[in-house]
N, C-alpha and C positions, 0 to 999 in steps of 0.2 A: 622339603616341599616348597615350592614355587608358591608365590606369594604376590596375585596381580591385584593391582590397584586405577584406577580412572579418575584423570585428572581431570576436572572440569574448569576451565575457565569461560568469561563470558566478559564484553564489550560490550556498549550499548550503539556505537557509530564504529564505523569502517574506518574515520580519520583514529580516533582510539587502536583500531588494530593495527593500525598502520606506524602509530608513534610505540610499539613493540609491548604496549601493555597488557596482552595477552601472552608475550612469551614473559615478561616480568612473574605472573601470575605462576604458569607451568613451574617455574626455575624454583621458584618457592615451596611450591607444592612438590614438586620432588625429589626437593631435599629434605622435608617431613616427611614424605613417604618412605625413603632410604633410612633415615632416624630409625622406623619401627620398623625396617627388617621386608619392605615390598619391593622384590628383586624386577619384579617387571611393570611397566606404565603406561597406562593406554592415554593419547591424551587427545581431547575436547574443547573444542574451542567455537563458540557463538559468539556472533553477531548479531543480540539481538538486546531487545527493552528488558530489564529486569520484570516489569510488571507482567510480558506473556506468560501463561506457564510452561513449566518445563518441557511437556511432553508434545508442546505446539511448535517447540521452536526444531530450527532444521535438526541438529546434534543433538538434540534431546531424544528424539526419537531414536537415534543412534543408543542412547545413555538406557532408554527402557528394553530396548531389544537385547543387553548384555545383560543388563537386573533379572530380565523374565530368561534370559538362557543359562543364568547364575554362571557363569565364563570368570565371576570378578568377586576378588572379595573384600571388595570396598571401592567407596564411593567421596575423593576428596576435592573440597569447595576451598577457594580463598578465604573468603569471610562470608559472612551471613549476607554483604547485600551483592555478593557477587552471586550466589546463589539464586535468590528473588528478593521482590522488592512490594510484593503484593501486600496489601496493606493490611489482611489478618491472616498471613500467613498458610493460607491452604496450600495452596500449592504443594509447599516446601515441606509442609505436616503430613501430605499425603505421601510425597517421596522419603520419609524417614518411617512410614508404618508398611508402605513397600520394601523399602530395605530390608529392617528388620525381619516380620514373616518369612524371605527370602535368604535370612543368614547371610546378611550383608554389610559390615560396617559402614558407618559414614561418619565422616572424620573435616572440623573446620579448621586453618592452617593456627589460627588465632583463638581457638576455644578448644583442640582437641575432639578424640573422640564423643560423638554423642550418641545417647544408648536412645531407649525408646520406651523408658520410663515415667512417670508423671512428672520428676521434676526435670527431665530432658525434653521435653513436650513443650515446659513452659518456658525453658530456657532458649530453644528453639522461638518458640512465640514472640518472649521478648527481644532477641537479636534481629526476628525480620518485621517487629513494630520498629524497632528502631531505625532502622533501614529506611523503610517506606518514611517516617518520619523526617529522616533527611532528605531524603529524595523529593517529599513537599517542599523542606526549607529553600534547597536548593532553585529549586522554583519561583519560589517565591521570590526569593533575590532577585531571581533571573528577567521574571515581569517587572520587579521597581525599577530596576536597572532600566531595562525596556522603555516604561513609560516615563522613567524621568530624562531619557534621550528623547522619545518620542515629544517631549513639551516642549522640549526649544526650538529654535527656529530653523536651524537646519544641523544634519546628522551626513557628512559627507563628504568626499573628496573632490567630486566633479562637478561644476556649478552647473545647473539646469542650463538652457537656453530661455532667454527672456531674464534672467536676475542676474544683479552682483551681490558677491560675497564680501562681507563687512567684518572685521572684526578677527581674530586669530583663535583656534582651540575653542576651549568653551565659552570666549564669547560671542563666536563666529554667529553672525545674522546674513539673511538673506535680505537682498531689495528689490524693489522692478527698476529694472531698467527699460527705459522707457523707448528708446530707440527699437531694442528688439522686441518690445511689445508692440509698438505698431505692426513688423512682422506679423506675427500670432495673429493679431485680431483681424487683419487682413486674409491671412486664412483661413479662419473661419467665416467671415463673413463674404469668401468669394464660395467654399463648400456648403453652406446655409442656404444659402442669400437665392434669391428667384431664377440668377442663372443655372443653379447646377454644374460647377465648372467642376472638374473632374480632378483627382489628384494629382495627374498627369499637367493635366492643364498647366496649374497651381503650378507645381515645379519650374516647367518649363518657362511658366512667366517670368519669376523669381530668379533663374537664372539668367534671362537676356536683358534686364534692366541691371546686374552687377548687384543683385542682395547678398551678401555673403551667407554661406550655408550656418548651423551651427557649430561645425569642426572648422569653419573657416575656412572648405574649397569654396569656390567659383561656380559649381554647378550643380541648382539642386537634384534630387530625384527622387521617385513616390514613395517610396518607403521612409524620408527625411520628414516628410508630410505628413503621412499614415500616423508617425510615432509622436507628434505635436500636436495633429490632432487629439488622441488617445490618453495625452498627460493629464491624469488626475490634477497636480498641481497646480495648473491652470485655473482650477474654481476654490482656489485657495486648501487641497486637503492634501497634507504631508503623511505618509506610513513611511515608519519604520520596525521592522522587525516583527510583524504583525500588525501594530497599534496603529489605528487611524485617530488623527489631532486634526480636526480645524484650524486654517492658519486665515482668516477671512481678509488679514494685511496683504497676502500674497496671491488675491484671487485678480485675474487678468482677464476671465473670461466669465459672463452670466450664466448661470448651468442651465437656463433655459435655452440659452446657442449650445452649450457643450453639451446637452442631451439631444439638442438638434442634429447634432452632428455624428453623434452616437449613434440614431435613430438611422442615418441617412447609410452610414459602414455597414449596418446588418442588412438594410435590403441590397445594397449592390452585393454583399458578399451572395447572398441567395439567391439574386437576380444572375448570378455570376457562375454558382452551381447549377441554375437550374437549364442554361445556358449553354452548360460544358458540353462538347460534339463526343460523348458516346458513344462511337463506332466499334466500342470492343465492348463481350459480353460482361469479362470480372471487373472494370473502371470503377475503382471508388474501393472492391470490395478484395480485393488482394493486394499481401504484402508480402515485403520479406522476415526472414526469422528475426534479422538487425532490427525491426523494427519500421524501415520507411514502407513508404509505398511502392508498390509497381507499376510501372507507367509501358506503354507501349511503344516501340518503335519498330520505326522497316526498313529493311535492307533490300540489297539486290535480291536477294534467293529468301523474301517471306519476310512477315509480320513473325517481332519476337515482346517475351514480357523483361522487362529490364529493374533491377532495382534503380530508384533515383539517386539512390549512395555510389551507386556505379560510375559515373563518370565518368570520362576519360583524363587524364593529368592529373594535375596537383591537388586538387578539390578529391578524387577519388579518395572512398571511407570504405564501400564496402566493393569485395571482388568475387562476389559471386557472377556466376554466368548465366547468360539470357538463353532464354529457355521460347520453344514454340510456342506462339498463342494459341494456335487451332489446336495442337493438341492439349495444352493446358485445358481451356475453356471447355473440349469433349470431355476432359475426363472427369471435371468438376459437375457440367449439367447432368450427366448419366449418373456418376454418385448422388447428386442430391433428388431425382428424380426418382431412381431406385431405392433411396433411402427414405420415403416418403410413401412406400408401398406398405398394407398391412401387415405384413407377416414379417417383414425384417424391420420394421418399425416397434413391433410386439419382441423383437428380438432385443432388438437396441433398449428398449424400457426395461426387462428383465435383467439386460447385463449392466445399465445405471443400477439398478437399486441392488445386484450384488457387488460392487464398486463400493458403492454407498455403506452398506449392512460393514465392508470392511474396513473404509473410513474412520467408522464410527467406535470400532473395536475398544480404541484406548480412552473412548470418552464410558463406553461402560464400565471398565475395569475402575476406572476416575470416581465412576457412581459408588461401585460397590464400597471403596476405600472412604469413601465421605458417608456412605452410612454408619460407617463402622464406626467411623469419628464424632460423627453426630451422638453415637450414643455414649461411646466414653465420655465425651463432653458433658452428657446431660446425666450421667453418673457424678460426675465432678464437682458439677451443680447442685444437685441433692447431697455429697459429701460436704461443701460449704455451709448451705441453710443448715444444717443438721448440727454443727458443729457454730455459726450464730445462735440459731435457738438456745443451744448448753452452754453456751461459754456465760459465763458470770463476768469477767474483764470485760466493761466498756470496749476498749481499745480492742483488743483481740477481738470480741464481737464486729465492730467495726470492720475491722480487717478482713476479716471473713464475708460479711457482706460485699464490701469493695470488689473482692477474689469473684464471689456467685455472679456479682453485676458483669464484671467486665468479660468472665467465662458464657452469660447469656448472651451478651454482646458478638463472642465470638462465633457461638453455636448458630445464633440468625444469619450470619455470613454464610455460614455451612449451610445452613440449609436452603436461602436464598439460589445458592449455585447449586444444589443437589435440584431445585424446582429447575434453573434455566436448563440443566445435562437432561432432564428425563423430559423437559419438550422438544430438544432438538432430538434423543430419540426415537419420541414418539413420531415426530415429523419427518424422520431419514426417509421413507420410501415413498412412491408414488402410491395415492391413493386408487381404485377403482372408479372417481369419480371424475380426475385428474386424466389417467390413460384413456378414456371413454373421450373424455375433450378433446386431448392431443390427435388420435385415431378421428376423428370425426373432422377437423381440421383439416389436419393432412389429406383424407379423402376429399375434402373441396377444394385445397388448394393442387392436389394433384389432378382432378378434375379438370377444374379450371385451364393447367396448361396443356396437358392429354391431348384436347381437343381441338382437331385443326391441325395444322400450322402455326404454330404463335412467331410474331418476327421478334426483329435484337430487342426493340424497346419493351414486349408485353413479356418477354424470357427476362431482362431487368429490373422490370417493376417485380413481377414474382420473387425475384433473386431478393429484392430490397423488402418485398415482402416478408421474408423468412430474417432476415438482418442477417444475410450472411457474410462469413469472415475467412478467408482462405491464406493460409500462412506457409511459402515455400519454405521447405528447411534444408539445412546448408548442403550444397553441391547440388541441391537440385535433385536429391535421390527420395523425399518424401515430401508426401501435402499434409496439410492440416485442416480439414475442413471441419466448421459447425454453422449450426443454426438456430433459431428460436422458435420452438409451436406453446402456445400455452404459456410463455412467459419464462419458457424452460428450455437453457441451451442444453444441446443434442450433438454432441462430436459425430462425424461423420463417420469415425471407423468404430462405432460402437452399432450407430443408428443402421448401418451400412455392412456390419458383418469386413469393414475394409480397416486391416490396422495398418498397410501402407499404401499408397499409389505412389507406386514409380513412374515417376517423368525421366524419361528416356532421349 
């Protein structure tokens, strides 16, 4: 008889998968698996924090769809914190009482199989306290280390602009240097200062008078400017690796000027958007699947949407094709239009909250297994006091109390998480008070553009209205449209009855 077994390995970073520590894991494991006679091996492998639980992470969910089709018979882990790292072990206690009931072994490469007994329960418990426990340590280190870089004076290879570097290794210091501090202060005080001189300006001055840039060309440009403005360091405040240090020796600028300045970037950037010439309907509000944006351009024969990754030459990252605007922007305002209607809006809610009801599937299964635990727990509980109360040995009474304390300790964890699983769901579906909003909304905002004629800019406000997001996906042969009524995004092919629009 064949003999399958599932290998689970887990990484907590991609650079980890990448230095082969996940096939180290596999090679281990199934050569214990071979040891006991498991002729075949399914194998598993995450990417993800020890602290998620299992059945959240991507492969995990893979790992419970074999458990509940029983396909496997057994379930093996590196060690206990490759498994989880949660810090009273539920997770990992809920996955070993699933097992079990399902006639399932689970087996750690370094502890052997574990059954699903009282004293495997606790031995379980203790392997992934222990875990979580290093997993603080490791931390811990990790911050002192941090903050004791983060006290010195400088943590780096490349010296700022405005300082020199003193000193070699750890006792390397930073200083002002005074010459390119004049620089700095000068622009600031021309971007401050009553003129208003622009970035632009700035550069351009800076370049025809021979001020050397900070790489040391010859000519500056806005962005050289932008990024000097912008330096924290300037008002004397060093981060590293998180940690913000005051360095008040190395402040070159008043933060009354650097928040001046601050102050002055956020309105041109707004004055900047609000400014942008708009002549096409999705501007702002469609992208491509890569990520960037889409921007418009025209050719001889029509207006197309282009991704900004697209380029032509060397700089080109993404090679998708440009697609028509007039038909893009038809097929978007008619979906969202028509999706904004009662009856197929009463659609689109019905088929979120069965979405949702499915979602939720593996967090009730979660519930049930945590009540179950909850009460063997508080069985275990009453077996301890019962056995303090009788014991006559000091010690052994002690001991027994210790066991009841730390088993309460872990029961309130359980149950903690059994209250947050049974709000989210209570909370999974829309309520009747919720749909009635949404519905009454969309009836005014559908209202609203219905009537009349509306031109580009009041069909844009509407658009910006809804925050909507529209995502070309690759070759150009599906959209991805949603939106927000009621604080609640709404995909277009649910809201819409549409699960693809072809652009053609």
């Amino acid at each position: 008889m064949t003999k399958r077994a599932v290998l689970v390995a887990r990484v907590s970073t991609k650079k980890q998968k990448d230095n082969y520590s996940s096939d180290t894991q596999i090679k281990r494991m199934g050569e214990y698996a071979a040891s006991l006679g498991f002729s075949e091996t399914i194998e598993i492998k995450d990417v993800c924090s020890g602290t998620v639980p299992i059945y959240e992470r991507p492969e995990g969910r893979r790992l419970y769809q074999l458990i509940k089709a029983r396909s496997i018979d057994a379930v093996i882990f590196y060690t206990f914190d490759r498994a989880s790292r949660e810090e009273y072990g539920i997770d990992f206690l809920i996955l070993q009482r699933d097992l079990a009931q399902s006639g399932i072994e689970l087996h750690i490469t370094d502890k052997g199989k574990i059954g699903d007994d009282s004293f495997s329960r606790m031995l379980s418990y203790m392997g992934i306290t222990q875990s979580s426990d290093e997993r603080k340590q490791i931390w811990e280190r990790s911050m002192r280390g941090r903050r004791a870089k983060a006290a010195v004076t400088w943590v780096g290879v490349k010296v700022p602009y405005g300082y020199r570097k003193i000193g070699i290794k750890r006792e390397a210091r930073l200083v002002i240097d005074p010459e390119q501090t004049a620089v700095i202060r000068r622009i600031f005080e021309m971007y401050t200062g009553p003129g208003f001189v622009s970035m632009y300006t700035i550069a351009n001055t800076l370049t025809a008078e021979g001020v050397p840039t900070p790489m040391g060309a010859r000519a500056w440009w806005q962005g050289c400017v932008s990024q000097l403005l912008s330096r924290r360091l300037f008002i004397g405040e060093v981060e590293y690796a998180g940690i913000k240090t005051a360095m008040p020796e190395l402040a070159i600028i008043d933060p009354s000027t650097f928040e001046a300045a601050q102050e002055r970037i956020r309105k041109n950037k707004a004055q900047a958007q609000r400014n942008r010439k708009n002549d096409y309907l999705l501007a702002g509000f469609i992208r491509c699947h890569c990520g960037r944006a889409e921007c418009k351009v025209s050719f001889r024969y029509g207006d197309y949407y282009r991704c900004n990754g697209s380029r032509s030459g060397l700089q080109a990252v993404c090679h998708e094709r440009s697609l028509k605007l007039d038909k893009i922007d038809s097929l978007v305002w008619e979906a969202v239009t028509r999706g904004l209607s009662r009856e197929v809006l009463i659609e689109g809610l019905q088929a979120q909250n069965k979405l949702r009801a499915a979602e939720l599937t593996p967090k009730r299964e979660r519930l049930d297994s945590l009540n179950d635990l909850i009460s063997r727990l508080g069985r275990k509980i009453k077996r301890y006091l019962d056995k303090f109360g009788d014991e006559e040995n000091e010690k052994l009474a002690d001991e027994a109390e210790e066991l009841a304390r730390s088993t309460a300790k872990q029961r309130e964890a359980f149950v903690e998480e059994r209250r947050r699983l049974e709000l989210e769901l209570k909370n999974h579906a829309f309520t009747e008070e919720q749909q009635s909003a949404i519905l009454a909304r969309a009836e005014r905002l559908r209202r609203k553009v219905m009537t009349g004629k509306p031109t580009l800019a009041q069909r844009r406000e509407f658009l910006r209205t809804l925050d909507l997001q529209v995502t070309i996906g690759p070759r150009g042969q599906e959209m991805k449209v949603s939106y927000i009524l009621g604080d609640i995004t709404l995909p277009i092919e649910s809201a819409s009855c549409l699960s693809r629009l072809a652009v053609l």
